[in-house]
C-alpha positions in Angstrom: -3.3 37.8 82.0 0.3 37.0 80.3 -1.4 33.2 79.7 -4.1 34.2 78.0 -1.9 36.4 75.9 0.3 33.5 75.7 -2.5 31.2 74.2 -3.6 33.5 72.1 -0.7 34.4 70.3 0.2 30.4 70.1 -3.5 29.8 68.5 -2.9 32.4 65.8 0.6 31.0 64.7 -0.9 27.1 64.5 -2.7 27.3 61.1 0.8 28.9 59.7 2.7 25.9 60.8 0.3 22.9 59.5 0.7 25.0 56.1 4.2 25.1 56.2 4.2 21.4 57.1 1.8 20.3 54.6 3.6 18.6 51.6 3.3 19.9 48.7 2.3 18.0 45.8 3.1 19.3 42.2 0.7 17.8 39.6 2.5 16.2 36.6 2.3 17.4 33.3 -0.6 15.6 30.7 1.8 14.9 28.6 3.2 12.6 30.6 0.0 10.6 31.5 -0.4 10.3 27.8 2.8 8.7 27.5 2.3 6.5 30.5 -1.2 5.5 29.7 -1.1 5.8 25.9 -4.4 8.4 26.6 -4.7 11.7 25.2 -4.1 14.7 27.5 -7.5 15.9 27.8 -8.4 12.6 29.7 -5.2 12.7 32.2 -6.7 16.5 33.3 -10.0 15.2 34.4 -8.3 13.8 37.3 -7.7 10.1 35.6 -3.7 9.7 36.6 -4.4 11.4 40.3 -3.6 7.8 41.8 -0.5 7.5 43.8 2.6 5.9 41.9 2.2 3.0 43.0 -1.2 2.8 42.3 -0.2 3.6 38.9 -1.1 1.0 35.8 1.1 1.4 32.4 -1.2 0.2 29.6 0.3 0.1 26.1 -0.4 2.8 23.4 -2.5 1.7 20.8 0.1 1.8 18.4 2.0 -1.0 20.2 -1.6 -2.7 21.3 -2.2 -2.7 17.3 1.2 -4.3 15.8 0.6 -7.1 18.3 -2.6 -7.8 16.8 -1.1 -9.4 14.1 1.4 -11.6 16.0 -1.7 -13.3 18.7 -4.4 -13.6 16.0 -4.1 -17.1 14.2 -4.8 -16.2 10.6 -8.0 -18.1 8.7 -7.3 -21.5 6.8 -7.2 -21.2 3.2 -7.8 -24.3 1.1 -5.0 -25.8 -1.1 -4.5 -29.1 -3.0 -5.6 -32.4 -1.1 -8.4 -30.8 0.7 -12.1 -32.5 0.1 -14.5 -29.9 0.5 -18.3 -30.4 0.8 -19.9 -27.7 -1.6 -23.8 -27.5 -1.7 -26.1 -25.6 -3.8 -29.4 -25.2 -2.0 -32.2 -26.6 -4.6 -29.7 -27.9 -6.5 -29.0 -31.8 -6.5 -27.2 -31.9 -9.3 -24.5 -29.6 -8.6 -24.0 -30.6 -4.6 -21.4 -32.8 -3.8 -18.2 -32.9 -2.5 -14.8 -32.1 -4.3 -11.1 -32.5 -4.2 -8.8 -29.5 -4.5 -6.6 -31.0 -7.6 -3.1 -30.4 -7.9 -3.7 -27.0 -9.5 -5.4 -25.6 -6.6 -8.6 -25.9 -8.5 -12.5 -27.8 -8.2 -14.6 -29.1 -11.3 -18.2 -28.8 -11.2 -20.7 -29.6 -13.1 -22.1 -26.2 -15.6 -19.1 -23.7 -14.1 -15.9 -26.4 -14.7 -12.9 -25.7 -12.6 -13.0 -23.1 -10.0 -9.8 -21.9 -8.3 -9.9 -22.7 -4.4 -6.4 -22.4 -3.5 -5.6 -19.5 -1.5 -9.3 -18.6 -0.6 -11.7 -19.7 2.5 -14.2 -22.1 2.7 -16.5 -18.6 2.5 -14.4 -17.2 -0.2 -14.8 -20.0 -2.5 -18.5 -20.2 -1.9 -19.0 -16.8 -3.2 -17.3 -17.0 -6.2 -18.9 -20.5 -7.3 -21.9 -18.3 -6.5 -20.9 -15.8 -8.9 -19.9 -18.6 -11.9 -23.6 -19.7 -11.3 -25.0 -16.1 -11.7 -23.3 -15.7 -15.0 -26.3 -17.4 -16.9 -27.1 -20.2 -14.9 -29.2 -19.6 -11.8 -30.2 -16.2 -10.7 -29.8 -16.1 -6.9 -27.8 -19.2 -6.0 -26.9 -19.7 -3.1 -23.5 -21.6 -2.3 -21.7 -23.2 1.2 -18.4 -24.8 1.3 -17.5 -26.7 4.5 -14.3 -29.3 4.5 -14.7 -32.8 4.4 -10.9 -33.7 4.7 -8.0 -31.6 5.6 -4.8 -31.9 3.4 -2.1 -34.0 5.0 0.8 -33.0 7.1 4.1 -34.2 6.6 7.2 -35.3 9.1 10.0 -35.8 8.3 14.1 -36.7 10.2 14.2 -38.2 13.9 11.1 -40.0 14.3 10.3 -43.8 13.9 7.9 -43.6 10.8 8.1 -40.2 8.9 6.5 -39.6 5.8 2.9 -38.0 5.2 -0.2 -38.4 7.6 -4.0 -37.2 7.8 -4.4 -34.1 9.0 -6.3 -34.2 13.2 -8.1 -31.4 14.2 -6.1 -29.2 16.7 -2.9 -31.0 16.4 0.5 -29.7 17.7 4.0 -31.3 16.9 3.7 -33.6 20.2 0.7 -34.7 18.5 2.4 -35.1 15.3 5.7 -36.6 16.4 3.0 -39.4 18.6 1.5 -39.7 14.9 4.5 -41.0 14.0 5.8 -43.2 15.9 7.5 -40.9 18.6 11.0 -39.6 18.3 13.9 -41.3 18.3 16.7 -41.8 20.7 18.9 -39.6 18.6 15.7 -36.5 17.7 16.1 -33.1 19.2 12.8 -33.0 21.2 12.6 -29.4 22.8 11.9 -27.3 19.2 11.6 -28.6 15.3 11.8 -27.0 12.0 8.1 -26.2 10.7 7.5 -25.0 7.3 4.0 -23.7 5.7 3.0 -22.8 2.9 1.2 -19.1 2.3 0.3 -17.0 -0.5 2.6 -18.4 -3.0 5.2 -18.7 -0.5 6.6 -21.0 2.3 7.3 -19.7 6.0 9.4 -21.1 8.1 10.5 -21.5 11.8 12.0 -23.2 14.7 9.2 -24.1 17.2 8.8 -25.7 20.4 6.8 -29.0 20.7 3.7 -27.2 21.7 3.4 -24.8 18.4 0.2 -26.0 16.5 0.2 -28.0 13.4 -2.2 -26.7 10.4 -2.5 -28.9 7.6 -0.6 -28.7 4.5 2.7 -28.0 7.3 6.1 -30.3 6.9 7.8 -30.7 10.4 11.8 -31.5 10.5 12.8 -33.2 14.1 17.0 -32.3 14.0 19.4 -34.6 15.4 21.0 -33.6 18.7 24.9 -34.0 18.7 24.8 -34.4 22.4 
């Protein structure tokens, strides 16, 4: 009889002690996934940050996921002198043919005259030789621009033959230093000086080997003192 008391008693107090020993797991504010997982609190209380720690992804906010966009995204080519473009006017012979960008960053064509290029896209200048052409000459022309000929790069310090070369279509400074001749045994080969022109302005940087090459750029390969 005292057993079966015994049991009895033991039975009633084992659901107290798995609760006490149950861990106890204290759910983190939203806030806190929202920092975390650049989300907005509503999301991280549907049960979307319940994974374990080390489960646990970070993901950038999109603030920060924004001002990268900027830095990875290669910006479109705008035309400038020494490009050849290729500019057709459908059902127009006379006005299709292909054009240099002069040294004032301009076209001449036939009815319009000069057209400024420089600064604008092959798509850009299309549509506003399309406009000239609207302005009394045909009613609905329609224009595309494609380049014949890139501008010319330019390289210049430790190589064998600097000076100014044809542009080649995805071209980086190994490619351009090759170009030339190769460096020579004096050239700083691990990063060069790149200038580019843009908007009116030049940029410039030191780049490795690897960095592209767009046309119109001047590469400077430094001595090494060592």
């Amino acid at each position: 009889m005292q057993g079966r008391v015994l049991m009895l008693v033991l039975a009633a107090l084992a659901p107290a002690a798995c609760a006490r020993e149950a861990p106890v797991v204290a759910s983190a504010p939203a806030s806190v996934d929202a920092v975390a997982y650049g989300e907005p609190p509503a999301r991280a209380r549907s049960g979307y940050g319940r994974r374990g720690p080390a489960a646990r992804v970070y993901r950038p906010t999109p603030a920060l996921a924004q001002d990268a966009a900027p830095v990875l995204m290669e910006p479109p080519y705008t035309l400038d002198s020494g490009d050849k473009l290729r500019v057709v006017v459908f059902g127009q012979e006379g006005l299709t043919n292909s054009y240099a960008v002069g040294t004032g960053g301009n076209i001449s064509m036939p009815l319009i005259g000069s057209v400024l290029a420089r600064g604008l896209t092959p798509a850009e200048l299309a549509g506003a030789v399309g406009a000239r052409l609207r302005q009394g000459f045909i009613r609905e022309p329609h224009v595309a621009v494609e380049i014949e000929t890139y501008r010319p790069f330019f390289i210049l310090g430790e190589v064998t033959f600097p000076g100014q070369y044809p542009y080649v279509a995805n071209m980086t400074v190994e490619t351009a230093v090759a170009i030339a001749g190769g460096f020579t045994p004096r050239a700083q080969r691990t990063t060069v000086d790149l200038s580019r022109p843009f908007s009116g302005g030049i940029a410039r940087a030191n780049v490795p080997v690897i960095a592209p090459v767009r046309p119109g750029d001047t590469i400077v390969v430094a001595e090494r003192w060592f």
